[in-house]
C-alpha positions in Angstrom: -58.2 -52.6 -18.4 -55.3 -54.0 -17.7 -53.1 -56.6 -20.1 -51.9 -59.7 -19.5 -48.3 -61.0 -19.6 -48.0 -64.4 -20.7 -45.6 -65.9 -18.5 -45.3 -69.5 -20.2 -47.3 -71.0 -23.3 -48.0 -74.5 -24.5 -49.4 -76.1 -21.8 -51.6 -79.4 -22.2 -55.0 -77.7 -20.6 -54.0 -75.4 -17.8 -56.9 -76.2 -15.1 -56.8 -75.9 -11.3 -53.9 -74.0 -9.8 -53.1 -73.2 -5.9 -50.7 -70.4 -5.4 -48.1 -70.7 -2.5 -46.9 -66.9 -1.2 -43.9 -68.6 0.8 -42.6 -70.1 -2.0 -44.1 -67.6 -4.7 -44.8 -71.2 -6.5 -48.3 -71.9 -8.6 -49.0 -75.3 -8.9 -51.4 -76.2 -11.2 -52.6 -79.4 -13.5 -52.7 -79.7 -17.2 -55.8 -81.5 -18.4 -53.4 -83.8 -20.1 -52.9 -85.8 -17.2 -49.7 -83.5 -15.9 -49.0 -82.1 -12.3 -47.1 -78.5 -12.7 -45.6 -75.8 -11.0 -44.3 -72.2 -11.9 -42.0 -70.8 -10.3 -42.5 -66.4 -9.6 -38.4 -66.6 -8.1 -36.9 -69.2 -9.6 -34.7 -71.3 -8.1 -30.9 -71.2 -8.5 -29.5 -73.5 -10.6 -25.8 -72.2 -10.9 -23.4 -69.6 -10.4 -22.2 -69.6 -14.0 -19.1 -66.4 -13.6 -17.6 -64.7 -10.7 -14.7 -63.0 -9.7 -12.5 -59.8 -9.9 -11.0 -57.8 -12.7 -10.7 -54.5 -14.6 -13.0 -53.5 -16.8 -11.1 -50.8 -19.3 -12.4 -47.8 -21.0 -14.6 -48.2 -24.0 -14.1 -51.8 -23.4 -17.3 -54.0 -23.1 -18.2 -56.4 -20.4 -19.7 -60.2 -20.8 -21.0 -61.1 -17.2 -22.2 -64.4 -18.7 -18.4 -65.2 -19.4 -16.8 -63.0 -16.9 -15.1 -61.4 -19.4 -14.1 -57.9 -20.7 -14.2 -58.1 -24.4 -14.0 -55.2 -27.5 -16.3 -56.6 -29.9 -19.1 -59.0 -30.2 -22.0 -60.4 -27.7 -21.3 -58.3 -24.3 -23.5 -57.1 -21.9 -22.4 -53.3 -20.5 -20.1 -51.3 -22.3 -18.1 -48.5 -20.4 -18.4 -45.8 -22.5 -15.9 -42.9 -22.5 -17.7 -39.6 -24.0 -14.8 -37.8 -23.3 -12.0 -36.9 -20.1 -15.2 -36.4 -18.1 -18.6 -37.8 -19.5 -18.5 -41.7 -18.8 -21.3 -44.1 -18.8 -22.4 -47.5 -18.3 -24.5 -48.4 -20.8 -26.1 -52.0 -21.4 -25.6 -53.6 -24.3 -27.2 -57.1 -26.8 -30.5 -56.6 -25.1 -29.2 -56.7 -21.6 -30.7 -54.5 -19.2 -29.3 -52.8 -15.8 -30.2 -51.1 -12.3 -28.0 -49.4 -10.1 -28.4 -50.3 -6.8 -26.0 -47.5 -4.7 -23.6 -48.2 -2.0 -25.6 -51.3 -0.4 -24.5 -54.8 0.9 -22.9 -56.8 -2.1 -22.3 -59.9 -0.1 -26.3 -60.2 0.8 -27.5 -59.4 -2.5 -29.3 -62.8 -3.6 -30.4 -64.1 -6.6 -33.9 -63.8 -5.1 -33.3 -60.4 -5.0 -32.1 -59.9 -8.6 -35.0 -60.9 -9.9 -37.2 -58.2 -8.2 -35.8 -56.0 -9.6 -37.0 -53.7 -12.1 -34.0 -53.4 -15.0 -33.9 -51.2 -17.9 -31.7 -49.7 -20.7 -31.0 -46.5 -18.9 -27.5 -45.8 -18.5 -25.6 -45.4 -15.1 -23.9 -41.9 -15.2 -20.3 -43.0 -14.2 -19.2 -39.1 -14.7 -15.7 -38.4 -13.7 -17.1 -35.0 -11.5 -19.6 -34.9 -8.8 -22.2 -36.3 -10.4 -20.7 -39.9 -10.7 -22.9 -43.2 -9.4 -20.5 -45.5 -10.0 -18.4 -44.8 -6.5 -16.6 -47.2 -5.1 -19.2 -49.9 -2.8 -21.4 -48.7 -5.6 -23.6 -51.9 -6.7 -25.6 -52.1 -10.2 -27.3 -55.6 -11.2 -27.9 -56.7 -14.4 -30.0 -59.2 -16.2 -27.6 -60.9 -19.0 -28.4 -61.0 -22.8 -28.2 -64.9 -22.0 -31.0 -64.6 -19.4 -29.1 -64.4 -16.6 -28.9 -62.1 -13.6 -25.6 -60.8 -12.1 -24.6 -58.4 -9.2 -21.7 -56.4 -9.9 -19.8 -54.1 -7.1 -17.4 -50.9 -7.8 -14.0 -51.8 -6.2 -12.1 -48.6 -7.6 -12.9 -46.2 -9.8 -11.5 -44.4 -13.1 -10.7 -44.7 -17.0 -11.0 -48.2 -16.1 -13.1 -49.7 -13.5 -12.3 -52.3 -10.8 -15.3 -54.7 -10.5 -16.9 -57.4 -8.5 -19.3 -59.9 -9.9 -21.1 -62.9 -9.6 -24.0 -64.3 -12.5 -26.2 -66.3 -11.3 -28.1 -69.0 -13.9 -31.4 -70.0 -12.4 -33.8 -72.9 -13.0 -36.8 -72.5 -15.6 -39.9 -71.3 -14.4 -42.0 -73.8 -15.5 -41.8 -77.6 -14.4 -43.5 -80.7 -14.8 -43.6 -82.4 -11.2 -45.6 -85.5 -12.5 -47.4 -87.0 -14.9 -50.2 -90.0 -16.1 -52.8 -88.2 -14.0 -56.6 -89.0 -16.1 -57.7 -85.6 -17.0 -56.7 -84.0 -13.8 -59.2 -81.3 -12.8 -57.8 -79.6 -9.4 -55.3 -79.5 -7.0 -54.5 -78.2 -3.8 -51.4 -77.8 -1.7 -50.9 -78.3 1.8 -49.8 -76.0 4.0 -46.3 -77.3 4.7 -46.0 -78.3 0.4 -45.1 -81.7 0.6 -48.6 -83.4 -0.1 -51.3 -82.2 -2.8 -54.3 -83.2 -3.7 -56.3 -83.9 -7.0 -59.3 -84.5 -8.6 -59.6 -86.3 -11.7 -62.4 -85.6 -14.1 -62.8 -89.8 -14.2 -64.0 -89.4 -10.5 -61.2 -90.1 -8.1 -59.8 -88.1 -5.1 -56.1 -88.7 -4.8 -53.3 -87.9 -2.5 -49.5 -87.4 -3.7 -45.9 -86.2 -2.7 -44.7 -83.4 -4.6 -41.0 -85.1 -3.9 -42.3 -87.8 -6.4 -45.5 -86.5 -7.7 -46.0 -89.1 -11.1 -50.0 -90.2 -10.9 -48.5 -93.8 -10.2 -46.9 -93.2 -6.9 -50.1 -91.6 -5.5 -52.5 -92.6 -3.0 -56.9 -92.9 -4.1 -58.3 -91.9 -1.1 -62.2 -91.5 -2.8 -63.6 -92.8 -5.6 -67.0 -93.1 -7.8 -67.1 -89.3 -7.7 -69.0 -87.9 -10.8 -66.8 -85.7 -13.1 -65.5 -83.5 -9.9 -63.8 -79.8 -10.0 -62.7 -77.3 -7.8 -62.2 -78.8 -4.1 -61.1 -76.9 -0.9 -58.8 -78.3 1.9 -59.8 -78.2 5.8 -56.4 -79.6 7.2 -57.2 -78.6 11.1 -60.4 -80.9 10.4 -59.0 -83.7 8.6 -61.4 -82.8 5.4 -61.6 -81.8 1.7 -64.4 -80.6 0.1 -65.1 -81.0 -3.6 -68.5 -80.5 -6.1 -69.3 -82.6 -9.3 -69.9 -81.4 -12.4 -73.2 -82.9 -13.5 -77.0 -82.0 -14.3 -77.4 -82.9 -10.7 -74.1 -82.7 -9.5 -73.6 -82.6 -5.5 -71.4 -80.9 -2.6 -69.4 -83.8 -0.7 -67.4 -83.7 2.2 -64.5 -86.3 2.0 -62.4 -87.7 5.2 -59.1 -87.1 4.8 -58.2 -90.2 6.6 -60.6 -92.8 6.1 -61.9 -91.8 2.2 -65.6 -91.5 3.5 -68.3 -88.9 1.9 -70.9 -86.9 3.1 -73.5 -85.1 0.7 -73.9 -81.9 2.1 -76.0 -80.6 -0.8 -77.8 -82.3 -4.3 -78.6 -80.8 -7.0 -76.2 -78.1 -8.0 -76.2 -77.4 -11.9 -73.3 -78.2 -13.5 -71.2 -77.3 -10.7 -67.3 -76.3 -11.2 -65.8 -74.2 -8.2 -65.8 -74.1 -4.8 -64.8 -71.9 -1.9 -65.8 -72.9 1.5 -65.8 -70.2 4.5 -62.8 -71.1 7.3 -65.3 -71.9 10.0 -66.7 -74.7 7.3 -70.6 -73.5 7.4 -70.4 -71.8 4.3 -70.0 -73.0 0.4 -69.8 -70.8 -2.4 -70.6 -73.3 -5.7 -69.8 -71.9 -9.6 -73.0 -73.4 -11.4 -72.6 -73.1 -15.3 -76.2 -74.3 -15.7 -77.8 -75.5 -19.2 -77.8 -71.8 -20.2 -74.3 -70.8 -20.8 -74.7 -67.3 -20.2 -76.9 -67.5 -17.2 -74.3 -68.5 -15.1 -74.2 -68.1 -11.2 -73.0 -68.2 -7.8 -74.7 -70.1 -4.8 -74.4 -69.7 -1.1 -74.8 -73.0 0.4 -75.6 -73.1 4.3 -74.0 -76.5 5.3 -75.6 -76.7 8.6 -79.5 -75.8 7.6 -79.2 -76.6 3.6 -80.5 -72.7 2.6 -79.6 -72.1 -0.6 -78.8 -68.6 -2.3 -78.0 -66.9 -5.4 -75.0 -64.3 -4.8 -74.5 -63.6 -8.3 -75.5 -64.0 -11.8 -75.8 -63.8 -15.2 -72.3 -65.1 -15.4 -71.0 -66.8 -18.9 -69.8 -70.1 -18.2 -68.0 -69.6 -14.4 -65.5 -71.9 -13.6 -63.2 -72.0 -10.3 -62.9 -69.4 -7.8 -60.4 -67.9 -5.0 -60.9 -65.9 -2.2 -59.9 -62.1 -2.9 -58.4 -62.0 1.0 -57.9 -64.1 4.1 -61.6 -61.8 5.3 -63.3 -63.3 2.5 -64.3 -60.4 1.6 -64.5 -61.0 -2.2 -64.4 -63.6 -4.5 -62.2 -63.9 -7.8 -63.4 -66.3 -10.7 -62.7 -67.1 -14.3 -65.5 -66.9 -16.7 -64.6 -69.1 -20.1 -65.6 -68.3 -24.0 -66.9 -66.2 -25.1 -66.7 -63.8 -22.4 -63.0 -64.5 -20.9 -62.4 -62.5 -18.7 -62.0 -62.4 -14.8 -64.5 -61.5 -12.2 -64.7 -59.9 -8.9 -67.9 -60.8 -6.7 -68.0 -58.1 -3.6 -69.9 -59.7 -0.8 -69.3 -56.7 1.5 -72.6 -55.3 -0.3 -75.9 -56.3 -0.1 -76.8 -57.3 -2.9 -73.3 -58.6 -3.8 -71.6 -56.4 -6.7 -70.5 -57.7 -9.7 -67.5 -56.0 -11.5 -65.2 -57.6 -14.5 -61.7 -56.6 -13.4 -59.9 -58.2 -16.7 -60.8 -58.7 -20.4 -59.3 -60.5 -23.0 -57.2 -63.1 -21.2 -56.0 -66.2 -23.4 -59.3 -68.3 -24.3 -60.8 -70.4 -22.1 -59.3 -69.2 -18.4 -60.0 -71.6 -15.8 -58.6 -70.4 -12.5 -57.3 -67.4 -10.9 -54.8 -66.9 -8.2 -54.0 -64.6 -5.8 -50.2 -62.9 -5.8 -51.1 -59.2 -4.6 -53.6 -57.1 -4.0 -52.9 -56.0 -7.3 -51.3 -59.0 -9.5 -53.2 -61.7 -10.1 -52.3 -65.3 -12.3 -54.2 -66.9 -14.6 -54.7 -70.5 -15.9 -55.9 -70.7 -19.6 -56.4 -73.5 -21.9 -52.5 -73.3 -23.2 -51.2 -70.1 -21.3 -50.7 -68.5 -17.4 -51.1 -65.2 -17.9 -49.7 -62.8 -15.3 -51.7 -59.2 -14.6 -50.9 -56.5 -12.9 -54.7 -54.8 -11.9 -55.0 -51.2 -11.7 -56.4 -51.3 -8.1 -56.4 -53.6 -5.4 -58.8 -56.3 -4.9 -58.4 -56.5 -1.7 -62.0 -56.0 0.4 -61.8 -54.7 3.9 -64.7 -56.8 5.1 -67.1 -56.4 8.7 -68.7 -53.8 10.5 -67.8 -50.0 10.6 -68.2 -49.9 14.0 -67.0 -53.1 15.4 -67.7 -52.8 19.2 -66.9 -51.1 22.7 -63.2 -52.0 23.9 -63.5 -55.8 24.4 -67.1 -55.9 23.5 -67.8 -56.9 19.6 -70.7 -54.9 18.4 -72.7 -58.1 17.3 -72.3 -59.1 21.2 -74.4 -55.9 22.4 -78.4 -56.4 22.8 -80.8 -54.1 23.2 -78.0 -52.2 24.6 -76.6 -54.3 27.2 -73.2 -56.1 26.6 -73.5 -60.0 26.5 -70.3 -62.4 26.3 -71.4 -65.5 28.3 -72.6 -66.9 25.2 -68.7 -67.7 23.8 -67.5 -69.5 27.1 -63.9 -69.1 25.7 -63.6 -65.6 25.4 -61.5 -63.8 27.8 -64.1 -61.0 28.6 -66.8 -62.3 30.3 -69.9 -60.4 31.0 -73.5 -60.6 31.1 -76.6 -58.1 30.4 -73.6 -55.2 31.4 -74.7 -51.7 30.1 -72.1 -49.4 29.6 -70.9 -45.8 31.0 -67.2 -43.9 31.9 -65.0 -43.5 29.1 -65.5 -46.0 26.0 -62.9 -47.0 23.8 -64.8 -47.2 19.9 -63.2 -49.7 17.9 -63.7 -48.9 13.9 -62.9 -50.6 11.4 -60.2 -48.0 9.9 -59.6 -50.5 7.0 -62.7 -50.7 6.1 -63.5 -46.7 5.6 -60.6 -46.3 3.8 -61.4 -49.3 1.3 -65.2 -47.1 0.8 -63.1 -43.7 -0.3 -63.3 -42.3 3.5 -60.4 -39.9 4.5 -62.6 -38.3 7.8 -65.4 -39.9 10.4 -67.7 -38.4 12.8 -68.4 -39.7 16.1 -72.4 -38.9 16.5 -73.6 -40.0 20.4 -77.5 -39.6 21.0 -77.4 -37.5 17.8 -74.9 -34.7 18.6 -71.6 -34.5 17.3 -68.7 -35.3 19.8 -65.7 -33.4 19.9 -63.2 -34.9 22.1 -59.5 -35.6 22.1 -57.7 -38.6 23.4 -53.8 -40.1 23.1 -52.7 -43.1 21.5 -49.0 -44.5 20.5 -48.0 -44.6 17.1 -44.7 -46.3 15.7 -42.0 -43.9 14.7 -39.7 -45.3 12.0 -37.1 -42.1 12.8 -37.0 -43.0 16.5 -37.9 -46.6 16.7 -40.3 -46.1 19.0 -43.9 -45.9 19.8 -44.6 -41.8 19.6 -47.6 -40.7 21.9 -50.0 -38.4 19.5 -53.0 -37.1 20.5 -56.0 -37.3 17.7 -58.1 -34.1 18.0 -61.0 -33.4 16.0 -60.9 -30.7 13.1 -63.2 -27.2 13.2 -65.8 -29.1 11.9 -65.7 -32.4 14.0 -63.8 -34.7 11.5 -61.6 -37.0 12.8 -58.8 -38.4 10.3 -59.2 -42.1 8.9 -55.9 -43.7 9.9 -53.6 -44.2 6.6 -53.1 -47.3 5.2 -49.3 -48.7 6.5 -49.6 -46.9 10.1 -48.6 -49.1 12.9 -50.5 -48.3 16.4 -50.8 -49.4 19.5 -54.5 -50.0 19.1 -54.9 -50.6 15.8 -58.7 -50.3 15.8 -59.3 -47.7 18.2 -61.3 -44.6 16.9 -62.4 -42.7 19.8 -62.4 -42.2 23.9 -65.7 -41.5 23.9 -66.5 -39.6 27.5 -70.2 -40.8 28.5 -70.2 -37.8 31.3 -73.3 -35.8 31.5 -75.2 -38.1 29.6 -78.6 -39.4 31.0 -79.2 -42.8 31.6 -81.3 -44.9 28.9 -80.7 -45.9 25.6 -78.5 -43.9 23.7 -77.5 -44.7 19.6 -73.8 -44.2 19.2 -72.7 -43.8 15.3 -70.2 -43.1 13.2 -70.3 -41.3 9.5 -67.8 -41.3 6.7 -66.4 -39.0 4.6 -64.7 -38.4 1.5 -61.3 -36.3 1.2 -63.6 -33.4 0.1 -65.8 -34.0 3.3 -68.8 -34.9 1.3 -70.6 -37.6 3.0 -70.4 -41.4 2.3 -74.2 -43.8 2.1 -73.7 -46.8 4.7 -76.0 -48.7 3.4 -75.6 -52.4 4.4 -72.6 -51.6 7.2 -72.9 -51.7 10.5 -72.1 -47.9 11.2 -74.4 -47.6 14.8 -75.1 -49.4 17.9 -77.7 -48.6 21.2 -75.7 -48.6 24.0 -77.6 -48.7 27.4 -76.1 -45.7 29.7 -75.8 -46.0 33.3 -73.3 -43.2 35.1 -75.1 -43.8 38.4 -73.2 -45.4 40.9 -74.4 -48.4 43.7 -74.9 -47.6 47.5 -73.5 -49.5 49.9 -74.2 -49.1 53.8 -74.7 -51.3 57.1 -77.5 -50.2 58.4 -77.2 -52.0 61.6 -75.6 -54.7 63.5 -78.0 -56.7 65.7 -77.0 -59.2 68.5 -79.8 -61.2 70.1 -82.2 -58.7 68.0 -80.7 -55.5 69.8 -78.4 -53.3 67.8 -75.1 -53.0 68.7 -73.7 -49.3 68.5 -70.5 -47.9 66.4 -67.9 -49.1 68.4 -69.8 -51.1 70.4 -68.1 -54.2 72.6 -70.7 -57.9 73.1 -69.0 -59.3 76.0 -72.4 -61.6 76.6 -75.0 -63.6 75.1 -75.2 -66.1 72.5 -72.5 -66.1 69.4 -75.1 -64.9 67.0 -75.4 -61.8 64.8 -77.4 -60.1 61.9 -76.8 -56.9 59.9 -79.2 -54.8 58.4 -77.7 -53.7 55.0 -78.2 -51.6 51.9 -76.5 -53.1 48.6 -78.2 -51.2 45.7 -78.5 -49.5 42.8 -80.8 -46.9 41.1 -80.6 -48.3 37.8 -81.0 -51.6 39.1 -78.0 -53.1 37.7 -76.5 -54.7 40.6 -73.8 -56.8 39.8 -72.8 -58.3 43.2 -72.1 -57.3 46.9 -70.4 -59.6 49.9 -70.0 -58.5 53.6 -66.7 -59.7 55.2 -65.6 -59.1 58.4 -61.9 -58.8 59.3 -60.1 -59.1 62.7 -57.1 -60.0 64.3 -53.9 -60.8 62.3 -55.3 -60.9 58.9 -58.0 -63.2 59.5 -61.6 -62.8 57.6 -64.6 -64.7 57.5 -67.3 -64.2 54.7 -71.1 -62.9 56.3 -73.2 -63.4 53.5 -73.1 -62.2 49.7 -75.0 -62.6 46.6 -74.6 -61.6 43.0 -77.3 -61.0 39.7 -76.6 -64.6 38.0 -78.9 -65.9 40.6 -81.4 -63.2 39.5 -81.0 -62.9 35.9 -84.5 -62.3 34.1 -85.3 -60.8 30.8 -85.7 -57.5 31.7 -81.6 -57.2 32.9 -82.8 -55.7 36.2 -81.9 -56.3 40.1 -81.7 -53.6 42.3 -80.2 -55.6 45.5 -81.4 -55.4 48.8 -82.1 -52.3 50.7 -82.2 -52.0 54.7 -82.5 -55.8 54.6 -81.7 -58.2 56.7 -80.3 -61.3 55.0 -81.6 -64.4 56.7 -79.9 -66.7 59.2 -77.2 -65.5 61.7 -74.2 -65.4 61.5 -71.3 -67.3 64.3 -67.7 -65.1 64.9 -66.3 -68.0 65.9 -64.1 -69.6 63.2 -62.3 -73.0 63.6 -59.1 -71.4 61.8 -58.5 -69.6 64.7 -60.7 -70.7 67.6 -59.2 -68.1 70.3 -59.3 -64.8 68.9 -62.0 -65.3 66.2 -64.8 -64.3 69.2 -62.3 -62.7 71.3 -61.4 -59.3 69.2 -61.9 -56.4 67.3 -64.0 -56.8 63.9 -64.5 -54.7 61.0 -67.5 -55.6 58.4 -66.6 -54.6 54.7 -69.4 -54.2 52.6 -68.5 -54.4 49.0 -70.8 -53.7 46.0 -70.6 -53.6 42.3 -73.0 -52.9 39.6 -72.8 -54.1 35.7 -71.5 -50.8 34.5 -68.9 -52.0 31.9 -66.5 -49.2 29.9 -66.0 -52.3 27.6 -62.5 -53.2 29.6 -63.7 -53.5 33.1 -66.2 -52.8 35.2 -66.2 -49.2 37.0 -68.7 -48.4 39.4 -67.9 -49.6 42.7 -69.1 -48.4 46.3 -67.6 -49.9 49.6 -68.9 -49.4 53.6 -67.6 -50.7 56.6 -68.2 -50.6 60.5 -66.8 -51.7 63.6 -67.7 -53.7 67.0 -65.4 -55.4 69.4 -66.4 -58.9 70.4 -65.6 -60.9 73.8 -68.1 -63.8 73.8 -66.2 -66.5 76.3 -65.9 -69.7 74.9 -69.2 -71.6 75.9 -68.8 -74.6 78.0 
């Protein structure tokens, strides 16, 4: 397992922390009635030496002093082996990297501290082999603590340099104090306000710009002994469980101080996590039992309660392992100390202990990197570096058909309507064409996959199709074309590759394929082929297959009951028509059809129309009309243009549609027209 780095020591009860990636800044409290922060880059607090000058041979260097020195404290020393053989060679427990030839003037004392120093030597030989070139840039992190970027302005026996040494604030702060055994706190977004429980049962509000207890603001009180909270900004809410025999889950108004009790009776509860759409809470019970531990999924909205995990010893506060809440990280205190992953991408949720033997009595974890994690102990934050990522690629496998999300597909038929926001709307639409298979690449490659299979109906497809693909060398999007191997693999998308469409994992061709309900699934595989279980992830969906398309025809035009031929001219008679149509389809699933008819100088008058919301029924089906004749008549005259609306050529349109979706748009479409002059006079 990995060990832990103790970044500071001697705090006053490390408890609640909230780490802040813009910044790289953990706040946290110390149960001693302190608000804190840590600084991962610290902040500059002076440029303490910069300049120009020579640095001799087998002279040393103090970039503390900016000063070239033979004896004593010094930080590089130019070392002259002999006429050729020349190093640079750090010195007092100073430690260097060379950079290359790269921009000295941009270099920042951000920067500086990324970097990863060492004793090492830079070979400065004078032959072909020398680093230290002129524009060549080395940094180095002073005996004294400091960190300085130094630049080669000419070469030789003795060296031309460029420096600056920056001195930068401490890590470690104490923002405010006289807090009453502080328990949590959170940041907001912007980090100008946090907020904090305090174990004597307030809910308080302060600027970090003057963050002492005294300046802040109560906005709750009467709380019993409360922990971990989580902020809802957007919503105006907090959220915040008590530690108590039968502690409760409130919901505290940001604005106005007011609680709700979304849940009673937690044991002994200490963290919190609630889902971003607010339904969910995950709770940290300790219970009575010490080692029998858990975690409970709370359902704010019906009051279900379940256990996710257990058998934990003493769990205290918790953070999400990702923004997909995939995962969830927690401390687990004495005797066990250690930290905790919970994977809720499995069903049952998995259990594994990422890190053992941090400093006694962890409270809190956060979140730097996949792989670097912080930790708040009684005295210490510990800084670890895991040995894989705990990041979770979370949701289905297969997570729909082009704009179509998989959980939006029923009984085979794609249904939108039911999210009146969403761009895509469609109703009981089966699908057919080409279909663009979103996967979840992330996902496979988080379970071990390097291949997938594309299984349709049961057989194996093996079909090509183009996507872009960002070149770095070009600086452009590269058209590729993803081909299936010999034995129908198709490569998992690496980690770090940028395409056009990110998710998409095959243009799955329906031709050929009979209509009806046909399973379409995918299958991993390991880099040795060997097949992956699914168990618990949506891999497969029924997709309802139609590749039929609608008829459309006009059957007949009728004037005063007689039918009028192809071509025909009505010179006589009443101003009255009716058509005799066919608008159908064999799978019955019409989507719409409207007859138009068109004359003159782009005029157009709608006959009649209709479309399946006004015959949706469980069973999906309406086959349209077929040699029908729609009811009532229908008048050429048209106030808009009272002369030549009944005095002219007209050609009737006949448009129909059916539900056939290939998850972008529908695609089955069948048009008919026909034509009749009309010379009706004007009546009296």
């Amino acid at each position: 397992m990995p060990t832990p780095v103790q970044l500071v020591t001697g705090l006053g009860g490390a408890i609640g922390s909230d780490f802040r990636s813009v910044s790289s800044r953990l706040y946290f409290v110390e149960y001693n009635g302190k608000l804190s922060c840590l600084d991962l880059i610290r902040p500059l607090d002076a440029v303490v030496s910069s300049g120009t000058g020579t640095l001799k041979g087998t002279w040393l260097f103090d970039f503390d002093t900016g000063a070239m020195v033979n004896s004593g404290t010094a930080d590089v020393w130019w070392e002259q082996v002999n006429t050729v053989v020349r190093k640079m060679v750090p010195r007092g427990g100073a430690k260097i990297i060379n950079l290359g030839v790269v921009n000295f003037n941009a270099l920042t004392h951000v920067e500086l501290q990324g970097l990863n120093y060492g004793t090492a030597p830079i070979p400065g030989n004078n032959d072909a082999t020398n680093q230290l070139v002129v524009g060549d840039v080395f940094a180095v992190k002073t005996n004294a603590g400091n960190f300085a970027k130094v630049k080669v302005l000419a070469y030789g026996y003795d060296l031309q340099l460029q420096w600056v040494t920056y001195r930068l604030k401490p890590a470690y702060r104490v923002l405010g104090t006289g807090y009453t055994n502080p328990e949590d706190i959170v940041v907001s977004s912007n980090e100008i306000t946090a907020y904090v429980t305090e174990r004597s049962g307030t809910f308080v509000r302060v600027n970090l710009n003057n963050a002492n207890r005294s300046a802040a603001a109560v906005i709750a009180s009467g709380l019993t002994a409360p922990h971990q909270m989580s902020l809802d900004e957007a919503r105006g809410f907090a959220y915040a469980v008590e530690y108590a025999a039968a502690g409760r889950l409130l919901r505290i108004n940001l604005a106005n101080g007011s609680q709700a009790v979304l849940a009673t009776g937690l044991d002994r509860a200490v963290g919190l996590l609630m889902t971003a759409n607010g339904r969910f809470a995950y709770v940290s019970e300790q219970t009575a039992t010490a080692a029998n531990g858990r975690v409970v999924r709370i359902d704010t909205t019906t009051g279900a309660r379940d256990v996710v995990a257990s058998g934990l010893t003493s769990p205290f506060m918790m953070v999400w392992n990702d923004a997909g809440e995939g995962g969830i990280l927690l401390t687990e205190r004495d005797p066990a100390n250690r930290v905790t992953l919970i994977d809720l991408t499995t069903s049952p949720a998995q259990v594994r202990h990422l890190v053992s033997g941090v400093a006694p009595r962890p409270s809190s974890v956060a979140m730097v990197t996949g792989d670097r994690i912080l930790v708040c102990s009684d005295s210490v934050i510990s800084d670890i570096t895991l040995t894989e990522s705990v990041y979770l690629p979370t949701g289905p496998l297969l997570m729909g058909i082009g704009h179509v999300p998989v959980d939006r597909i029923v009984a085979g038929y794609a249904d939108t309507t039911g999210d009146p926001g969403y761009f895509f709307q469609v109703k009981d639409c089966p699908f057919g064409g080409t279909l663009p298979l979103m996967i979840n690449h992330e996902r496979a490659r988080g379970m071990g996959a390097a291949y997938y299979k594309i299984l349709l109906a049961g057989a194996e497809v093996r079909q090509s199709w183009s996507d872009y693909k960002w070149s770095t060398p070009t600086n452009r999007f590269e058209l590729e074309t993803i081909t299936p191997d010999s034995g129908n693999f198709y490569p998992v998308r690496g980690a770090g590759e940028l395409w056009y469409n990110h998710w998409l994992g095959c243009m799955l061709s329906t031709a050929g394929v009979a209509t009806g309900l046909r399973t379409v699934e995918v299958r991993l595989f390991r880099p040795d082929k060997s097949a992956i279980p699914l168990s618990g992830v949506i891999a497969a969906v029924g997709l309802m297959i139609d590749n039929s398309a609608p008829t459309a025809k006009i059957d007949q035009i009728l004037h005063n009951l007689n039918p009028v031929g192809t071509c025909g001219i009505v010179n006589s008679g009443p101003d009255a028509f009716r058509f005799a149509i066919t608008a159908t389809d064999p799978e019955q699933h019409l989507l719409s059809w409207s007859l138009v008819s068109y004359w003159g100088d782009n005029k157009s008058k709608a006959v009649a129309s209709d479309s399946y919301s006004a015959h949706v029924s469980p069973t999906r089906k309406w086959a349209g009309i077929s040699g029908q004749v729609p009811a009532g008549s229908w008048a050429a005259a048209d106030p808009s243009d009272p002369v030549f609306s009944h005095w002219c050529a007209h050609t009737f349109y006949l448009r129909v549609w059916d539900r056939v979706i290939n998850g972008y748009s529908y695609i089955h479409y069948a048009e008919y027209h026909k034509s009749i002059t009309i010379m009706i006079p004007p009546g009296p």
